[in-house]
CHARMM-style PDB file with segment names, atoms N, HN, CA, C and O in Angstrom:
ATOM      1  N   UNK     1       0.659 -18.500   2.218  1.00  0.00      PROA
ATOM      2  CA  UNK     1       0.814 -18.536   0.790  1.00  0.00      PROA
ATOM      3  C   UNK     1      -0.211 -19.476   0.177  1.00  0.00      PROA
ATOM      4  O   UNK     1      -0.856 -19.119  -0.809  1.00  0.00      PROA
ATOM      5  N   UNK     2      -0.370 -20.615   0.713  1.00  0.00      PROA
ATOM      6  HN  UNK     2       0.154 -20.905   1.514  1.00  0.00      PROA
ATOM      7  CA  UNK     2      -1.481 -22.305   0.112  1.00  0.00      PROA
ATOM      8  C   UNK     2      -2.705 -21.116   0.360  1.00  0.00      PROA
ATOM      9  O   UNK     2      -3.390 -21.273  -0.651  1.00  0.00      PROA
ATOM     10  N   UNK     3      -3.482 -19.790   1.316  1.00  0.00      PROA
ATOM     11  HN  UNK     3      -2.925 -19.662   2.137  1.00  0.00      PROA
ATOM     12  CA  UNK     3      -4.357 -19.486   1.179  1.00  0.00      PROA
ATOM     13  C   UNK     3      -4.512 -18.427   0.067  1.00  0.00      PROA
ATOM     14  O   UNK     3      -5.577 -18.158  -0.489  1.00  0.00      PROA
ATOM     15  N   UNK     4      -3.345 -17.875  -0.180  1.00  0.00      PROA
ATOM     16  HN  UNK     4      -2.480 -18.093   0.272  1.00  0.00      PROA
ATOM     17  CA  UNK     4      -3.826 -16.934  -1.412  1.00  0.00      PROA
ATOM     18  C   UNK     4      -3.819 -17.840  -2.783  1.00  0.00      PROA
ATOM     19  O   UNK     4      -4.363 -17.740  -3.883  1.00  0.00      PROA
ATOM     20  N   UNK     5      -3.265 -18.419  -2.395  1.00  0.00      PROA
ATOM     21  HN  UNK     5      -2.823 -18.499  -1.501  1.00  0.00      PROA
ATOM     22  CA  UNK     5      -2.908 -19.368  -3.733  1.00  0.00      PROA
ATOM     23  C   UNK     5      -4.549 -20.125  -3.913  1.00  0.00      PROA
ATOM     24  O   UNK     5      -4.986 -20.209  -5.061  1.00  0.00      PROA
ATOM     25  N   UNK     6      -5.207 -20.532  -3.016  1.00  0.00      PROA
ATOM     26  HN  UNK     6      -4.852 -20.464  -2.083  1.00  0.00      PROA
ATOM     27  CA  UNK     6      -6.520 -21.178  -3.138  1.00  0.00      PROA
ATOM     28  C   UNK     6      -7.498 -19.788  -3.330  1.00  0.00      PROA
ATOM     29  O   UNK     6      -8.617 -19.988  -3.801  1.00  0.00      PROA
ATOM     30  N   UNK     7      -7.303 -19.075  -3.152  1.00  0.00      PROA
ATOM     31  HN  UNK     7      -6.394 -18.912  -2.770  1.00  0.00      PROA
ATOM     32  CA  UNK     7      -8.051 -17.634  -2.916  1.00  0.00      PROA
ATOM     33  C   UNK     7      -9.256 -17.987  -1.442  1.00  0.00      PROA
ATOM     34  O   UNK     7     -10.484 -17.929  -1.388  1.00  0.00      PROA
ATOM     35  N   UNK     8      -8.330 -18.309  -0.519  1.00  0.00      PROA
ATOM     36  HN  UNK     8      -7.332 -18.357  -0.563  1.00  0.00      PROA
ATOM     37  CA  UNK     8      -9.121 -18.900   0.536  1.00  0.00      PROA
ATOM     38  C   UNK     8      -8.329 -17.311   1.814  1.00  0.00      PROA
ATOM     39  O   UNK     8      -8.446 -17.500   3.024  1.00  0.00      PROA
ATOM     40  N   UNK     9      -7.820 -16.327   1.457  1.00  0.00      PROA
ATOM     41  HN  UNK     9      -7.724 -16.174   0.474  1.00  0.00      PROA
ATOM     42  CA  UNK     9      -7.137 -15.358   2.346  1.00  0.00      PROA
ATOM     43  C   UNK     9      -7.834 -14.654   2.988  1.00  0.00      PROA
ATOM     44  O   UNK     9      -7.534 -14.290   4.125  1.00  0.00      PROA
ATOM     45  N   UNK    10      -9.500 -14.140   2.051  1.00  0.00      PROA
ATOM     46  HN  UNK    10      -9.745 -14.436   1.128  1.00  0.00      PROA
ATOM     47  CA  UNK    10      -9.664 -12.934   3.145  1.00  0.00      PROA
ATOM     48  C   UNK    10     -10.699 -13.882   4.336  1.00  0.00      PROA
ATOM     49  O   UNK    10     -11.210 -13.420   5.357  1.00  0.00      PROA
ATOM     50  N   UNK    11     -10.782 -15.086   3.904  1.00  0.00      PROA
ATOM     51  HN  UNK    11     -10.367 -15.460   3.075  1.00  0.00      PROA
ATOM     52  CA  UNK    11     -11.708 -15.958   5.169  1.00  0.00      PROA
ATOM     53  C   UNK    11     -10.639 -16.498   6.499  1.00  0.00      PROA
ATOM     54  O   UNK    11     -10.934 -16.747   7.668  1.00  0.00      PROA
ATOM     55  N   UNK    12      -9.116 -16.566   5.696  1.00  0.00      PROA
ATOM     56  HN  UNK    12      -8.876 -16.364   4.746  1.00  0.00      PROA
ATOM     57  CA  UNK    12      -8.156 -16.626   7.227  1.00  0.00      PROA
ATOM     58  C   UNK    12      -8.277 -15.833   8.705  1.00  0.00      PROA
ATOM     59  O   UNK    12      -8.672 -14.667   8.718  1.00  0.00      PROA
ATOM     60  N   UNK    13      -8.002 -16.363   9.655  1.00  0.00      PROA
ATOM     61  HN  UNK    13      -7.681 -17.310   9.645  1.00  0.00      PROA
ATOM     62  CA  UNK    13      -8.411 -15.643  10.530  1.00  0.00      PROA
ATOM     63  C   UNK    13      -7.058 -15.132  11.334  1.00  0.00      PROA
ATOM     64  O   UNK    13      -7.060 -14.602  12.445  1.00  0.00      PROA
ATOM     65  N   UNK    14      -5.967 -15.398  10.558  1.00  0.00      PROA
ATOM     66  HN  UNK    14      -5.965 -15.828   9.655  1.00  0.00      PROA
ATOM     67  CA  UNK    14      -4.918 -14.703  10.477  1.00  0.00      PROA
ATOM     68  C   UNK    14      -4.349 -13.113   9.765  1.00  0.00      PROA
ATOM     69  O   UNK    14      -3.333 -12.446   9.961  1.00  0.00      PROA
ATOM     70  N   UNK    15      -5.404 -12.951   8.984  1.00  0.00      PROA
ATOM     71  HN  UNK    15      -6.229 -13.493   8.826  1.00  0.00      PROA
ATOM     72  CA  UNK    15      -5.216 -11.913   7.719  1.00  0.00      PROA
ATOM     73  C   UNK    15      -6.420 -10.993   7.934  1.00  0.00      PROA
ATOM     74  O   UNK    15      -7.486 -11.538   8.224  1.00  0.00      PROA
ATOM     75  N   UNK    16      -6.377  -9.750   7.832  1.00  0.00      PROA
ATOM     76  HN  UNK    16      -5.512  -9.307   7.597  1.00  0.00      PROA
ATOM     77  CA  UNK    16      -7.164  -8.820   8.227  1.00  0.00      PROA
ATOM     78  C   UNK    16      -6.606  -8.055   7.079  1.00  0.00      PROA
ATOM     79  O   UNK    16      -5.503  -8.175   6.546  1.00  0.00      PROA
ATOM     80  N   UNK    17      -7.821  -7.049   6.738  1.00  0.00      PROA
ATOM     81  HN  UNK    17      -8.717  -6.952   7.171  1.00  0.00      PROA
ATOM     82  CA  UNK    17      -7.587  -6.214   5.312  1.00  0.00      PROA
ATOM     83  C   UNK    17      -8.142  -5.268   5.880  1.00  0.00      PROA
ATOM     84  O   UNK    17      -8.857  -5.739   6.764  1.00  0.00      PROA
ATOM     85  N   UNK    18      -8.252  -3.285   5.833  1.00  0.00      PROA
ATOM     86  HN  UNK    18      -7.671  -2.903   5.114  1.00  0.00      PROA
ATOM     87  CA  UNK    18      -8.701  -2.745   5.948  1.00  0.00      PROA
ATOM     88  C   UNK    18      -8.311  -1.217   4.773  1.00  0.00      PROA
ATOM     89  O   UNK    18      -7.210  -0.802   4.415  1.00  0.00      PROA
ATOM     90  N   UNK    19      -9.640  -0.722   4.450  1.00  0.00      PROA
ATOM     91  HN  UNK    19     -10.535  -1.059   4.742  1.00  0.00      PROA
ATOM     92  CA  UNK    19      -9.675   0.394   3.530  1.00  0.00      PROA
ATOM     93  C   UNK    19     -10.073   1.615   4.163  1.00  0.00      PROA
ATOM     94  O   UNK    19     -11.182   2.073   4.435  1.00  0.00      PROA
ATOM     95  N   UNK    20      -9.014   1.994   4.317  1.00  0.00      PROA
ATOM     96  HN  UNK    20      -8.112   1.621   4.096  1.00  0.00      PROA
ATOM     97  CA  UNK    20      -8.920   4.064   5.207  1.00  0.00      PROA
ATOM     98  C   UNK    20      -8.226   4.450   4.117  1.00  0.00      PROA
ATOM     99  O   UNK    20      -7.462   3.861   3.353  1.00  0.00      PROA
ATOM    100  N   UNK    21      -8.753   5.861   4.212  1.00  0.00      PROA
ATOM    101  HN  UNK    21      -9.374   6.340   4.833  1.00  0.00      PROA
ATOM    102  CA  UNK    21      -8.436   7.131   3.423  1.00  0.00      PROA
ATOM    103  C   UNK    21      -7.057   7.643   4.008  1.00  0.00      PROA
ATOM    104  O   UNK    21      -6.389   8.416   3.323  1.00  0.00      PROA
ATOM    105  N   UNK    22      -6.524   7.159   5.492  1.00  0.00      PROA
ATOM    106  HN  UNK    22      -7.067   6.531   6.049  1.00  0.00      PROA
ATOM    107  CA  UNK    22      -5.296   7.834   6.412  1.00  0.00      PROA
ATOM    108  C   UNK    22      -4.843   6.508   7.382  1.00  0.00      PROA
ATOM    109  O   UNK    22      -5.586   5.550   7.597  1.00  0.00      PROA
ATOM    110  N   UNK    23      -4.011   6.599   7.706  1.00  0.00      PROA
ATOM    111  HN  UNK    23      -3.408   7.377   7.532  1.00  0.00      PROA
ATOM    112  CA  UNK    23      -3.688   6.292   8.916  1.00  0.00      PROA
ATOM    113  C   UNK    23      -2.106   6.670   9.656  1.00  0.00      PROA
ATOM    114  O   UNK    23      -1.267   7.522   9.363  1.00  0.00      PROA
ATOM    115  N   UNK    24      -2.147   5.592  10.759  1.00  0.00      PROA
ATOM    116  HN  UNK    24      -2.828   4.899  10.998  1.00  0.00      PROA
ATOM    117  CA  UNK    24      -0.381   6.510  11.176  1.00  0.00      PROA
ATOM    118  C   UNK    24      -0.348   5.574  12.252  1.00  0.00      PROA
ATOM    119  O   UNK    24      -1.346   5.015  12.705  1.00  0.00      PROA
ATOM    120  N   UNK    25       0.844   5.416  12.656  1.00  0.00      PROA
ATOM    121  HN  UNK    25       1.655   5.870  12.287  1.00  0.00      PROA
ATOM    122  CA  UNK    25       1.384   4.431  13.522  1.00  0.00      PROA
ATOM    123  C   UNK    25       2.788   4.626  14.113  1.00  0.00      PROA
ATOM    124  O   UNK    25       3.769   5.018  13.481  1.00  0.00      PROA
ATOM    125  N   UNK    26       2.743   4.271  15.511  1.00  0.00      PROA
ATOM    126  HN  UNK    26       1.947   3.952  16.024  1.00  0.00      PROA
ATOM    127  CA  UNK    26       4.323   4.641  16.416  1.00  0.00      PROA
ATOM    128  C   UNK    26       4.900   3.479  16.843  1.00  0.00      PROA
ATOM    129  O   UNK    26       4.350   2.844  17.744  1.00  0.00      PROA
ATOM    130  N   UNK    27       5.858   3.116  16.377  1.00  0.00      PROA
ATOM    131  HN  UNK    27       6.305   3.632  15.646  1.00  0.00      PROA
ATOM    132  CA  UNK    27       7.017   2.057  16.390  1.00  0.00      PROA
ATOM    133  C   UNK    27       7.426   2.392  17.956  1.00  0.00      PROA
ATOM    134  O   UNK    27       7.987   3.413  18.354  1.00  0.00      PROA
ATOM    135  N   UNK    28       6.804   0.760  19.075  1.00  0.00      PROA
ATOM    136  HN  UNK    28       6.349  -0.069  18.751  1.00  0.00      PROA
ATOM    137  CA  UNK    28       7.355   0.425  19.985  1.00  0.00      PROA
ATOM    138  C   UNK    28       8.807   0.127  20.163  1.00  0.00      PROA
ATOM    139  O   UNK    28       9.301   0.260  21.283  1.00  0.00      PROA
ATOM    140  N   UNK    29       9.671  -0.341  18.957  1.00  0.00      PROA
ATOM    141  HN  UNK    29       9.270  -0.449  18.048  1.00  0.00      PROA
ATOM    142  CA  UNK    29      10.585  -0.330  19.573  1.00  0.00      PROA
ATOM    143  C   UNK    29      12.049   0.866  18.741  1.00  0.00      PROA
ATOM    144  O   UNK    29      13.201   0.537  18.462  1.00  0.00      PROA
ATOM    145  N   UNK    30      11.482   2.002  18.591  1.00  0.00      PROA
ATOM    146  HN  UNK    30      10.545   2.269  18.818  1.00  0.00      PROA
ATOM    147  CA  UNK    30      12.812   3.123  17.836  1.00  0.00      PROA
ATOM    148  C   UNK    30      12.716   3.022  16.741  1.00  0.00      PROA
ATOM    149  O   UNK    30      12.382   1.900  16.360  1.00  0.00      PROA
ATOM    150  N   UNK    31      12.910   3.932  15.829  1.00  0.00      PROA
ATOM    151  HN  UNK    31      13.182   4.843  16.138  1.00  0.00      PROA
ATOM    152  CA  UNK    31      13.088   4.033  14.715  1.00  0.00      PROA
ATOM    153  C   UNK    31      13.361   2.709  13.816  1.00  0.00      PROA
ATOM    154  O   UNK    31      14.250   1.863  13.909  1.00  0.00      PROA
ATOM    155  N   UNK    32      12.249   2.838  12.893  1.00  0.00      PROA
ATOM    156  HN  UNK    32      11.526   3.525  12.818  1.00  0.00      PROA
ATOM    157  CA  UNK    32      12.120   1.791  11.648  1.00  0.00      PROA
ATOM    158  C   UNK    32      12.200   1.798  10.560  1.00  0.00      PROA
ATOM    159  O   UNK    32      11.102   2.192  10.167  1.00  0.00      PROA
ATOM    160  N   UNK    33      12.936   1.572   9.579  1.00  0.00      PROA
ATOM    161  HN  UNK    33      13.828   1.251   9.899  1.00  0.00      PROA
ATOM    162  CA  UNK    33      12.799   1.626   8.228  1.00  0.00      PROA
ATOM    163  C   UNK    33      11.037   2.086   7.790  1.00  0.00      PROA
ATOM    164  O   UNK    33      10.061   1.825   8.494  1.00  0.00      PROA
ATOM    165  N   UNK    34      11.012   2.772   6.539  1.00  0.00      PROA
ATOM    166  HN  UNK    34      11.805   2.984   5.968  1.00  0.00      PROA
ATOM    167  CA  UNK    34       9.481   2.714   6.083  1.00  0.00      PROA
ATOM    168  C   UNK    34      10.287   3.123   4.671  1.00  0.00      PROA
ATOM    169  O   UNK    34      11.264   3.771   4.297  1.00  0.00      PROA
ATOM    170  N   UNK    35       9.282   2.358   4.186  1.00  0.00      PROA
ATOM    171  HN  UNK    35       8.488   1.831   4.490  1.00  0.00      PROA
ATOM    172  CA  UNK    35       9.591   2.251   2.417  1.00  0.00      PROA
ATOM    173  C   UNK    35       8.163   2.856   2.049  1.00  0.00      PROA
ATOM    174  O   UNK    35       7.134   2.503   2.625  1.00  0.00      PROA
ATOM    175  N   UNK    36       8.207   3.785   1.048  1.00  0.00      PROA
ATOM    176  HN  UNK    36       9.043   4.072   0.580  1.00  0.00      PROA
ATOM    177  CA  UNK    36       7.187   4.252  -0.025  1.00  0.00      PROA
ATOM    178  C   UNK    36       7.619   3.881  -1.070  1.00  0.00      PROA
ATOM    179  O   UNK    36       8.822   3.781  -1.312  1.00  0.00      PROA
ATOM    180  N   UNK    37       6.368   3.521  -2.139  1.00  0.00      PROA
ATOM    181  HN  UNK    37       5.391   3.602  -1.942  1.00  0.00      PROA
ATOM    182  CA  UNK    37       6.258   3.077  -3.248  1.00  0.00      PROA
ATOM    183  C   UNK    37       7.864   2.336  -3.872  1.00  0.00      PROA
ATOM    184  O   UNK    37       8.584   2.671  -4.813  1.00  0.00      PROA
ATOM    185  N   UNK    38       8.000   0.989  -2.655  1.00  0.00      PROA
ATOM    186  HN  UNK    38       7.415   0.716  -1.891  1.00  0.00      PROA
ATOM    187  CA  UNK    38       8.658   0.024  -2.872  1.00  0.00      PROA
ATOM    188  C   UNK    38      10.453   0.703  -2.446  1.00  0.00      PROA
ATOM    189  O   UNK    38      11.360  -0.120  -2.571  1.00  0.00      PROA
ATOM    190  N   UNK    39      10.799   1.994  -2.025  1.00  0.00      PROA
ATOM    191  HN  UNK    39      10.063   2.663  -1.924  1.00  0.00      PROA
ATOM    192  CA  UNK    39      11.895   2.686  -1.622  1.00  0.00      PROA
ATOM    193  C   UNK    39      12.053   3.022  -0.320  1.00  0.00      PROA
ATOM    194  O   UNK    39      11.047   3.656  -0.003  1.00  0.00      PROA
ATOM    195  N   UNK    40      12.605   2.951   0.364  1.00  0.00      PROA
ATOM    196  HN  UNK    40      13.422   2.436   0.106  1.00  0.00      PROA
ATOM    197  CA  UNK    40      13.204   2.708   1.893  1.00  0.00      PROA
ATOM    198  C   UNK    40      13.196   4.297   1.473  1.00  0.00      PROA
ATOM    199  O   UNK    40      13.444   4.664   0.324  1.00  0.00      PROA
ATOM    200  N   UNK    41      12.881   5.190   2.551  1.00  0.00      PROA
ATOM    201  HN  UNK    41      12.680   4.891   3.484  1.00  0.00      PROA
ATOM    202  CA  UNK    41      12.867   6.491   3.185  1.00  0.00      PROA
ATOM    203  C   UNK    41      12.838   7.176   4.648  1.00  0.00      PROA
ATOM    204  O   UNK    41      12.220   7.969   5.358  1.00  0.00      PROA
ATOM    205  N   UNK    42      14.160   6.136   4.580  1.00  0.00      PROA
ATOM    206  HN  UNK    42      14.662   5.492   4.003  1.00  0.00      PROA
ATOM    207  CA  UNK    42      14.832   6.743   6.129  1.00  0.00      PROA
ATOM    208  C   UNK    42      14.301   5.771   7.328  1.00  0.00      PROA
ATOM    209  O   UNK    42      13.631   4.771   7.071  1.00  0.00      PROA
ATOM    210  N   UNK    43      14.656   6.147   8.670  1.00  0.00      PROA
ATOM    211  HN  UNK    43      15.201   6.960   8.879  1.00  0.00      PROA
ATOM    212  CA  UNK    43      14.057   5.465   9.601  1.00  0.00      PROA
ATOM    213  C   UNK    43      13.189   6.634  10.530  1.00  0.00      PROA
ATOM    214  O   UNK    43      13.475   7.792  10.836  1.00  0.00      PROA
ATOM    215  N   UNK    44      12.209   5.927  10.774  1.00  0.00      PROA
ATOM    216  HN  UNK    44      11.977   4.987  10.526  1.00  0.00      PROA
ATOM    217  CA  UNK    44      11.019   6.780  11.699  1.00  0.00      PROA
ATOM    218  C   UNK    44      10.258   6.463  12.946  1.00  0.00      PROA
ATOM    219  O   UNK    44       9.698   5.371  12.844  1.00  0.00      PROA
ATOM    220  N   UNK    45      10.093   6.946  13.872  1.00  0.00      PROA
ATOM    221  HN  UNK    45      10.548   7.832  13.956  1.00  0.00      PROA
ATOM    222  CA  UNK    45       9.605   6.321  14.669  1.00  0.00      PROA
ATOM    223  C   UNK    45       8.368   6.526  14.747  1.00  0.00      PROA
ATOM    224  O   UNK    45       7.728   5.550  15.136  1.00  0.00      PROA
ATOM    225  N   UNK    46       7.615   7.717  14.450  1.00  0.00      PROA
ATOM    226  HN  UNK    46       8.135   8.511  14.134  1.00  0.00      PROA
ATOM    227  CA  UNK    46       6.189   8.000  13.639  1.00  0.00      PROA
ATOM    228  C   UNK    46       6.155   7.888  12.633  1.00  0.00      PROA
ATOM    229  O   UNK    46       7.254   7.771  12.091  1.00  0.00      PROA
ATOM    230  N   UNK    47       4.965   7.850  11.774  1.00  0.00      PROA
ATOM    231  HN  UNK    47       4.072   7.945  12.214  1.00  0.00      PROA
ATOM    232  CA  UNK    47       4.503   7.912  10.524  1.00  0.00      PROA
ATOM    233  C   UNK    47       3.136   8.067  10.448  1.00  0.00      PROA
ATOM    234  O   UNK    47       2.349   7.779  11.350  1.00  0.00      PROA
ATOM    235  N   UNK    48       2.772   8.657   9.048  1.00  0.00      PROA
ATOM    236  HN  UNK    48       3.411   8.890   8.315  1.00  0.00      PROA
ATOM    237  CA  UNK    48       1.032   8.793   8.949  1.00  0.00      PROA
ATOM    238  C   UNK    48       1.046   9.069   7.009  1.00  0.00      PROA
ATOM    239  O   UNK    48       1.635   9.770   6.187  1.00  0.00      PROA
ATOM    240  N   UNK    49       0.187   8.207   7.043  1.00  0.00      PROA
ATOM    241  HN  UNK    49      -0.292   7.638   7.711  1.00  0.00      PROA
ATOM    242  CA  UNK    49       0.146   8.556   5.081  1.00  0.00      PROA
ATOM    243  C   UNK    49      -1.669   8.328   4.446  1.00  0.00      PROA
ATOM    244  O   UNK    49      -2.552   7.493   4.644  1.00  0.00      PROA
ATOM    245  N   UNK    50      -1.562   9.346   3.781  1.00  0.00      PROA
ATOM    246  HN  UNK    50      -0.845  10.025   3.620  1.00  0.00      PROA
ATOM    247  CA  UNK    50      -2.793   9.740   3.286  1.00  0.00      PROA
ATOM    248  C   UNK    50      -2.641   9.079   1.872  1.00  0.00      PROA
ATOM    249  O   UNK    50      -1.733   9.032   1.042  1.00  0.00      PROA
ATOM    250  N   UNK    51      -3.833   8.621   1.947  1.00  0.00      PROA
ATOM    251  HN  UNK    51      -4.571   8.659   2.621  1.00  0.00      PROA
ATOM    252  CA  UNK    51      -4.360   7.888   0.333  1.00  0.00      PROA
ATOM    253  C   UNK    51      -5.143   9.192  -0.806  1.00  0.00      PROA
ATOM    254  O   UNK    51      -6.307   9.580  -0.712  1.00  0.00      PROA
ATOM    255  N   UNK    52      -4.654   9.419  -1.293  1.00  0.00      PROA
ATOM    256  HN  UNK    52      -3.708   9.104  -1.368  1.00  0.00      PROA
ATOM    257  CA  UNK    52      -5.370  10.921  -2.506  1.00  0.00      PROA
ATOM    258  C   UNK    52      -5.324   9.911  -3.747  1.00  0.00      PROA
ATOM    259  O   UNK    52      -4.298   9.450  -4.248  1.00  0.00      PROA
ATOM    260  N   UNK    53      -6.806   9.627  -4.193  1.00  0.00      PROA
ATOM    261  HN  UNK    53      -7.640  10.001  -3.787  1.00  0.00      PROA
ATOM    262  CA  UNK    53      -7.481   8.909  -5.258  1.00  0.00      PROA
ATOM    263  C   UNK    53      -6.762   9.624  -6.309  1.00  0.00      PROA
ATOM    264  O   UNK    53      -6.164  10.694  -6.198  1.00  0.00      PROA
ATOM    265  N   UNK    54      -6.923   8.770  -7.512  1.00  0.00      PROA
ATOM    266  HN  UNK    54      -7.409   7.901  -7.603  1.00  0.00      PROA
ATOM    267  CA  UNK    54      -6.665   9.242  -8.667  1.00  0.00      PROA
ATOM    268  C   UNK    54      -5.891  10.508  -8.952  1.00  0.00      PROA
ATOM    269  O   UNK    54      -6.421  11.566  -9.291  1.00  0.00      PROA
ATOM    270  N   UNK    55      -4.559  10.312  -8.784  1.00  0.00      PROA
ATOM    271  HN  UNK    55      -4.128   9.453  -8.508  1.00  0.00      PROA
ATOM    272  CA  UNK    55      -3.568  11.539  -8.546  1.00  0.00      PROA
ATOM    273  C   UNK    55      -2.366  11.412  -9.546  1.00  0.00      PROA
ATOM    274  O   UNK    55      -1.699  12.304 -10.070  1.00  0.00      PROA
ATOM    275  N   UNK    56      -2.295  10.263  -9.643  1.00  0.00      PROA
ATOM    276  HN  UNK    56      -2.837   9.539  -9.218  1.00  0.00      PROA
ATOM    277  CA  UNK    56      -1.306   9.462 -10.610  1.00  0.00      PROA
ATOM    278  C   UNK    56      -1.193  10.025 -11.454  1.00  0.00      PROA
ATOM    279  O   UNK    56      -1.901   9.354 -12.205  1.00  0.00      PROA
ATOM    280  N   UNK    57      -0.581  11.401 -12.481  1.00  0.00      PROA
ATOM    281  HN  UNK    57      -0.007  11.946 -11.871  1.00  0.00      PROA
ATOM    282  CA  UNK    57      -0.779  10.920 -13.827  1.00  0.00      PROA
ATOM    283  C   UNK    57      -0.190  10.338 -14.637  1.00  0.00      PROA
ATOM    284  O   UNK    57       0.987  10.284 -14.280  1.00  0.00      PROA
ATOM    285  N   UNK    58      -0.366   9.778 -15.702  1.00  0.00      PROA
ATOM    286  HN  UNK    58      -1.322   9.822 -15.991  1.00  0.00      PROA
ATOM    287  CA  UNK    58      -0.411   8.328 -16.613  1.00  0.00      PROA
ATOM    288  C   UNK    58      -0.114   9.267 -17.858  1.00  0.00      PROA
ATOM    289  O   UNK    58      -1.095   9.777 -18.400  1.00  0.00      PROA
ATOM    290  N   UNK    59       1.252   9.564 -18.402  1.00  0.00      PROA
ATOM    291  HN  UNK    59       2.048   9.150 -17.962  1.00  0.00      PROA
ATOM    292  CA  UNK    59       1.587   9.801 -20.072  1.00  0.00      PROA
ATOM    293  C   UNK    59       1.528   8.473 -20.696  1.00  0.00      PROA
ATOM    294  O   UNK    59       1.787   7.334 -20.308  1.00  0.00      PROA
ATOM    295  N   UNK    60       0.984   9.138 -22.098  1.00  0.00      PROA
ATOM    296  HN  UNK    60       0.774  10.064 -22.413  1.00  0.00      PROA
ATOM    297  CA  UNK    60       1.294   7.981 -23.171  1.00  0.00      PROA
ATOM    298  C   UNK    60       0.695   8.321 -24.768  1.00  0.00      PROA
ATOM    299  O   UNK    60      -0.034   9.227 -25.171  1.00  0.00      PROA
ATOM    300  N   UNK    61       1.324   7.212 -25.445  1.00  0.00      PROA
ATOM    301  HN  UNK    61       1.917   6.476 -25.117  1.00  0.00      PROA
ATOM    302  CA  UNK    61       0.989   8.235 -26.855  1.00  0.00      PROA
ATOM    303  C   UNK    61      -1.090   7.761 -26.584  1.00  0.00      PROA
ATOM    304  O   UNK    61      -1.777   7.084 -25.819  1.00  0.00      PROA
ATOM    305  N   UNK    62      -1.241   8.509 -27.577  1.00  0.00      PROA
ATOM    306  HN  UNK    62      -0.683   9.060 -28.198  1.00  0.00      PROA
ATOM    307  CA  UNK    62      -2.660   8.257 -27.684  1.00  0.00      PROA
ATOM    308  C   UNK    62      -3.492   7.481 -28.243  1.00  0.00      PROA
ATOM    309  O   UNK    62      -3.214   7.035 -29.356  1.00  0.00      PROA
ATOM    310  N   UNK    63      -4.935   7.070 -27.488  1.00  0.00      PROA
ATOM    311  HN  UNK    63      -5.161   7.432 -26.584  1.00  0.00      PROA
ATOM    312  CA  UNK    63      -5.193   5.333 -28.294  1.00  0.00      PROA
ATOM    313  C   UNK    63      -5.376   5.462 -29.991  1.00  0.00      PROA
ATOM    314  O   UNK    63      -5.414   6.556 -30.554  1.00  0.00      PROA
ATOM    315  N   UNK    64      -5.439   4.684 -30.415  1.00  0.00      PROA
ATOM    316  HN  UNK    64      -5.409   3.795 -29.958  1.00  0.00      PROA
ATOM    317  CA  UNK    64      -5.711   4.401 -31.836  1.00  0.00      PROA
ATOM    318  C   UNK    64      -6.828   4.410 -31.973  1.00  0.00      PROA
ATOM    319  O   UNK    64      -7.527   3.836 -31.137  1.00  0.00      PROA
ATOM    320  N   UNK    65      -7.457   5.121 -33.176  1.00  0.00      PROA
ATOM    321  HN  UNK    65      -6.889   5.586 -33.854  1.00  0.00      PROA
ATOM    322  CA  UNK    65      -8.733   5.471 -33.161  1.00  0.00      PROA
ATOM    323  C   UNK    65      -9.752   4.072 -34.657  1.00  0.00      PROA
ATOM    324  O   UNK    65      -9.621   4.402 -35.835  1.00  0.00      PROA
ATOM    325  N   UNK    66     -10.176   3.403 -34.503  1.00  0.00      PROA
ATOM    326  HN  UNK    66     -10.283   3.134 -33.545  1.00  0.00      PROA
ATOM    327  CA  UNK    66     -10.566   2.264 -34.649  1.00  0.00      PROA
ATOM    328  C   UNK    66     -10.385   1.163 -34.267  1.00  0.00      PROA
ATOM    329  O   UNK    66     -10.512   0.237 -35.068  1.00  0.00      PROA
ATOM    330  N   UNK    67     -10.021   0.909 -32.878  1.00  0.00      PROA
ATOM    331  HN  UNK    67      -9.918   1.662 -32.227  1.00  0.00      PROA
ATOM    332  CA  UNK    67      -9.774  -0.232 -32.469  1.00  0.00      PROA
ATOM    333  C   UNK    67     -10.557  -0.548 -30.856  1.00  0.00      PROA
ATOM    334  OT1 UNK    67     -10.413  -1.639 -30.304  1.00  0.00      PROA
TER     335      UNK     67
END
């Protein structure tokens, strides 16, 4: 926490960051909880989840036009 808080995290040599488009992973020990977008969805003992850019869509009224 004292390293994110200093913004001293991605130089830890505890903390590893990585940017993939996929990945997937098998739980050594049985079925595990896995949460998407902050919601628990069951227990699994595989998994694999794909990142699809800009997919989101975003309603809202529309901007104001002079500002």
């Amino acid at each position: 926490m004292t390293a994110l808080m200093l913004g001293r995290l991605e130089r830890s040599r505890l903390y590893h960051e990585h940017h993939v488009p996929q990945f997937g992973f098998t739980c050594v020990k049985g079925p595990t909880a896995v949460a998407l977008d902050g919601e628990v969805h069951g227990q699994h003992e595989h998994a694999s989840f794909n990142v699809r850019c800009r997919v989101l869509p975003v309603f809202g009224p529309p901007p104001r036009k002079g500002r």
